[in-house]
C-alpha positions, 0 to 999 in steps of 0.5 A: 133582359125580359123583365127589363123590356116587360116593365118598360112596355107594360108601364108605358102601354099602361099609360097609353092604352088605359088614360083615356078610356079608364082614367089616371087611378086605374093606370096608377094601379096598374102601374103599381102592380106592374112594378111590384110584381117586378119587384118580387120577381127581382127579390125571387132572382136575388134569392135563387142567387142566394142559393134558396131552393125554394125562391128557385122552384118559385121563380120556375112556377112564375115563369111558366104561369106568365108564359101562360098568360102570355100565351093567353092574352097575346092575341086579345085586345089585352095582349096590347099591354105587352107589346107586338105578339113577335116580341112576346115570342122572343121574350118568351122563349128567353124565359123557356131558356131560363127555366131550362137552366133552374131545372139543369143547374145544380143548386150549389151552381146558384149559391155564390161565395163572398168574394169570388 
């Protein structure tokens, strides 16, 4: 839900934010890594699913650095980028909550079988 909200917003403040100021090529490029990190973050979720400890203690890392950068930008001008600071708080603790579940959850929780 987070992440889905996160690329909503950052694309579509990218583009408001950033056309005027810095032009149509430095959006694009935000843009593209905006959805590209999303897309690692997808292929992370896919192979913790999947039952690779790695991709889950990478997923962990992840989402701790991004709350930190959360908690860093949410109050300078680039903090605009992600939306109003309450929401950012609520998204944020959505991810805390997600982190508490990859380190309580025993591996064999994520790993499902076919055709169940």
């Amino acid at each position: 839900m987070s992440a889905i909200y996160s690329i909503v917003v950052e694309v579509w403040s990218a583009s408001v934010l950033f056309a005027d100021s810095r032009g149509l090529p430095f959006v694009a490029g935000l843009v593209a890594g905006v959805v590209g990190f999303y897309a690692f973050y997808g292929w992370l979720i896919y192979k913790t699913w999947q039952g690779v400890n790695a991709a889950r203690f990478s997923l962990i890392a992840l989402i701790l650095v991004g709350i930190s950068i959360h908690a860093l930008l949410a109050l300078s001008p680039a903090g605009e980028l992600f939306g109003p600071v309450s929401i950012t708080v609520v998204l944020d603790s959505l991810r805390v909550v997600a982190v508490v579940m990859l380190i309580a959850s025993p591996r064999g929780f994520w790993k499902q079988s076919p055709g169940k």
